[in-house]
N, C-alpha and C positions, 0 to 999 in steps of 0.2 A: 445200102443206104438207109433202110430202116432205123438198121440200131445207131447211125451217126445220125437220124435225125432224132431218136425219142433221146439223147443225151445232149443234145441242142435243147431240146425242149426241157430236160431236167437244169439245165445248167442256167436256163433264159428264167426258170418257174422259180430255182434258187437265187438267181439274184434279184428277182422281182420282190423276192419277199426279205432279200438281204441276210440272208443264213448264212451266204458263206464266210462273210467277216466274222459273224455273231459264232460259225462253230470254230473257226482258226482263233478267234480270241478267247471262247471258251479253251477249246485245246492248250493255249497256250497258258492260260490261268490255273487249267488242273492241272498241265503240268510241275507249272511253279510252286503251287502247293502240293502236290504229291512230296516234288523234291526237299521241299521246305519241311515237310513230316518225317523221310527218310533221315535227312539232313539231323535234324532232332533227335530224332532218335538213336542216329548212333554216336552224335557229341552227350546224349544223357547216357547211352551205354558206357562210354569212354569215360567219363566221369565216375559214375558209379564203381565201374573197377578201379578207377587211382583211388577214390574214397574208399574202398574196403582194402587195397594194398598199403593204403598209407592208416590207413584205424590196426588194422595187422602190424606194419612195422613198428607204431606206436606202444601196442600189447607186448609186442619184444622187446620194445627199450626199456618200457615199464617195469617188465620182469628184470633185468639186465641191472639196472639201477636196485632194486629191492636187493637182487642178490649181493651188489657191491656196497650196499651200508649193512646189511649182516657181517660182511667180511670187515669190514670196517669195525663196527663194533666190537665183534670179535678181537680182533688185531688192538685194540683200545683195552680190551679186559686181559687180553694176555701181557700187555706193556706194562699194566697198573699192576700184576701180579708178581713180574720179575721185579717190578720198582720195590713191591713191598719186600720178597722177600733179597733184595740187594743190604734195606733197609735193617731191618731184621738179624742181616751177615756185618753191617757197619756196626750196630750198636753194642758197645759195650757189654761183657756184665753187668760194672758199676753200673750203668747208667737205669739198666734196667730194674736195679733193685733200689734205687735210693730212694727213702724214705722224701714224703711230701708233704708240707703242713697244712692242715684239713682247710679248704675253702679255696684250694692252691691248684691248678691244674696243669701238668707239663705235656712234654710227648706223648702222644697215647691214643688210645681212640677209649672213649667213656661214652655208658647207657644213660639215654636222658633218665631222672627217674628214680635212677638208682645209683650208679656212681656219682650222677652230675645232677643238680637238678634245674629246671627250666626257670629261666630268666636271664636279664644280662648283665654282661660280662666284660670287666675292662681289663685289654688286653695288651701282654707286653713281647716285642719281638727279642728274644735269645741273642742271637746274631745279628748277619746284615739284613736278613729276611726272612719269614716263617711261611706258614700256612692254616690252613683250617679249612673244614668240612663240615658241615651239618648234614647229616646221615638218613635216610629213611629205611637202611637197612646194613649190618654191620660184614656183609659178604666183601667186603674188599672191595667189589666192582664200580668200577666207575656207573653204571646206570643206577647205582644205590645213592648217588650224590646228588642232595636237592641242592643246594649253594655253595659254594666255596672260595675263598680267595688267595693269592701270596699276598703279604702286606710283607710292611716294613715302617717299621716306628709304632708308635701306639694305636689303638683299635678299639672298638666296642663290635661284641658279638652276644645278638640276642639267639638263645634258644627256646624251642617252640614248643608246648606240651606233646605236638606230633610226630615231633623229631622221635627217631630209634637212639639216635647214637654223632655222638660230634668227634674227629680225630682232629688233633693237633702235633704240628711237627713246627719246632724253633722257636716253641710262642709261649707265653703264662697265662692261664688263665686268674682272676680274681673276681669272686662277688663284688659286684656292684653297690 
């Protein structure tokens, strides 16, 4: 009967002084917040892995797409080369050799400069419709082409002291 009376006595001295709510509602407080830290922490763990698997898949597409406009470009520079030499296989002899009278520009791709010189130019279509290019570099490649257009009927085309080289196909050129 001792030890049933001194936990009478602990149980009469703790509610005298009201701890026992005060420790069930502490308990229940830290629990909540423990949970509430656990809880945290693994939705910011969870988090953080989709953010580094998804900045990951992102780096993949990235690369994925670079490698698909090389191919692209690519695929752009070999089309423009067959076009030329298609080009090239169409045109005549005569056509290639006919004298032009000076100030007069036809078919052809011309150095600013020196074949052609810079300034503008009124322009006539051949056909139903021509073309033109102004050039920053005369390799054939489309990435050498700073403007260009098809027209059809008359035109003005100025050329730029920076130009390399302007080609024309179906068009006349004449000073201005």
């Amino acid at each position: 009967m001792p030890a049933q009376h001194s936990h009478e006595a602990d149980n009469g001295l703790a509610t005298r002084l009201g701890l026992t709510r005060s420790i069930t509602g502490w308990s229940a407080v830290g629990l909540a917040v423990i949970s509430l830290i656990v809880g945290a922490s693994l939705g910011y763990s969870a988090a953080i892995s989709q953010s580094r698997e998804t900045a990951l898949e992102l780096t993949r597409t990235r690369d994925d797409l670079e490698v698909l406009a090389r191919a692209h470009d690519t695929l752009q520079e070999r089309n423009w080369i067959l076009y030329l030499e298609a080009e090239e296989l169409r045109a005549s002899p005569a056509t290639r050799t006919v004298e032009r009278e000076p100030g007069v520009f036809t078919d052809g791709t011309y150095a600013v400069g020196t074949d052609i010189e810079p300034g503008t130019y009124r322009g006539e279509v051949v056909g139903e419709f021509g073309y033109w290019a102004r050039l920053d570099s005369s390799t054939g490649m489309l990435s050498g082409i700073i403007t260009n257009d098809i027209v059809r009927g008359p035109f003005m085309l100025t050329l730029n002291p920076g130009d390399t080289a302007v080609e024309l196909r179906g068009v006349t050129l004449r000073a201005e």
